[in-house]
Every structure is written in structure tokens, then in C-alpha cells.
N, C-alpha and C positions, 0 to 999 in steps of 0.2 A: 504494500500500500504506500511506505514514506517512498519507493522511489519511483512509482506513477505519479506521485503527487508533487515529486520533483522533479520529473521529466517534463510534467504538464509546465508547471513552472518556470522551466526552462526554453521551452519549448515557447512560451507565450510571451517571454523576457525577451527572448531574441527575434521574435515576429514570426518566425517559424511556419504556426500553424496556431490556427483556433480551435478553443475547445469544442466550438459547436461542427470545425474539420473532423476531427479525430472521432466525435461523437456520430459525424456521420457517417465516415468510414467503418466504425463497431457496429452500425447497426446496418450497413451493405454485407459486411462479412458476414454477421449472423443472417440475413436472410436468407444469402447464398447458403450457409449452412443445413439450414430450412428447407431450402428447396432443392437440395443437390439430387438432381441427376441420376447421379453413379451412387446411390447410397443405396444400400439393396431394400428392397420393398419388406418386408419381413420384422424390420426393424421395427421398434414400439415407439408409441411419443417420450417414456421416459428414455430412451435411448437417446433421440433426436435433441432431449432438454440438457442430457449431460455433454454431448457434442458441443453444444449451444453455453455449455456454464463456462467458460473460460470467456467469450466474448461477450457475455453478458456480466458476470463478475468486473472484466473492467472497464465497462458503461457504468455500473454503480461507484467503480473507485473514481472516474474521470467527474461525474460527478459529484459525487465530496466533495473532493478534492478542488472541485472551481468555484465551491460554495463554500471555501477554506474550512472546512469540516475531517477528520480524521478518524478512521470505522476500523475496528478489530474484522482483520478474515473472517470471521463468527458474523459478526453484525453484517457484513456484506453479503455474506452465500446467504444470509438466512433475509435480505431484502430480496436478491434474484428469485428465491424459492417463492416469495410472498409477491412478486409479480409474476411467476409463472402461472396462477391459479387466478391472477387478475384477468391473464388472456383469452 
């Protein structure tokens, strides 16, 4: 989490890229993830949501993190888990 939250940082210090960049690229990837293709038919939604928990875990740290907020791995997986049942 401290060094997403200092890459963001960094990131936004040097003009780099925007948060709402970076946010929109995690949530291209996860789509792509979502809708792959090549992922064999068989698979369950809980499979597709664990696929999906890394690029969504840090959509929650990027935003903390631009709302200068700082979340224990616990507090994080367990917001993803609490917007997966939002969808």
C-alpha cells in the first residue's frame, strides 16, 4: 500500500500521469479481464472475481491513496469483496 501510495505520489509530482489515468487504465484491465476470450468457459464467477482481485485491490489502494487516506491489506480486500456483491 505505502509504495502505491508513493508511486501515485510520484507519479503526480512529476506530471507523469493522473490519478483519474491510472484509474482508468485498472479499470480497462479489469474489464479485459472480465471478458477474456481465451479464459475457458467452465470457469465460475468466483474464479473470474479472484482473477479480477489484484486489479481491483489497486483501484481501492489508488484511491486512498488520492484521498490521502492509508488502509491495512485487510481493510482493502475486504472493500473489493464489499463491492463485488455491490455489482
Amino acid at each position: 500500500m505505502m509504495s502505491t501510495r508513493r508511486a501515485n505520489r510520484d507519479f503526480l509530482i512529476k506530471g507523469c500521469i493522473l490519478t483519474a489515468e491510472i484509474d482508468r487504465l485498472l479499470a480497462q484491465a479489469e474489464l479485459a479481464l472480465v471478458a477474456d476470450p481465451n479464459r475457458p468457459a467452465e470457469l465460475r464467477g468466483a474464479n473470474v472475481d479472484a482473477i479480477c482481485f489484484p486489479v481491483r485491490f489497486l483501484r481501492q489502494a489508488l484511491q486512498a491513496s488520492s484521498e490521502g487516506r492509508s488502509h491495512s491489506f485487510a481493510h482493502l480486500a475486504s472493500r473489493v469483496g464489499q463491492m463485488k456483491r455491490e455489482r
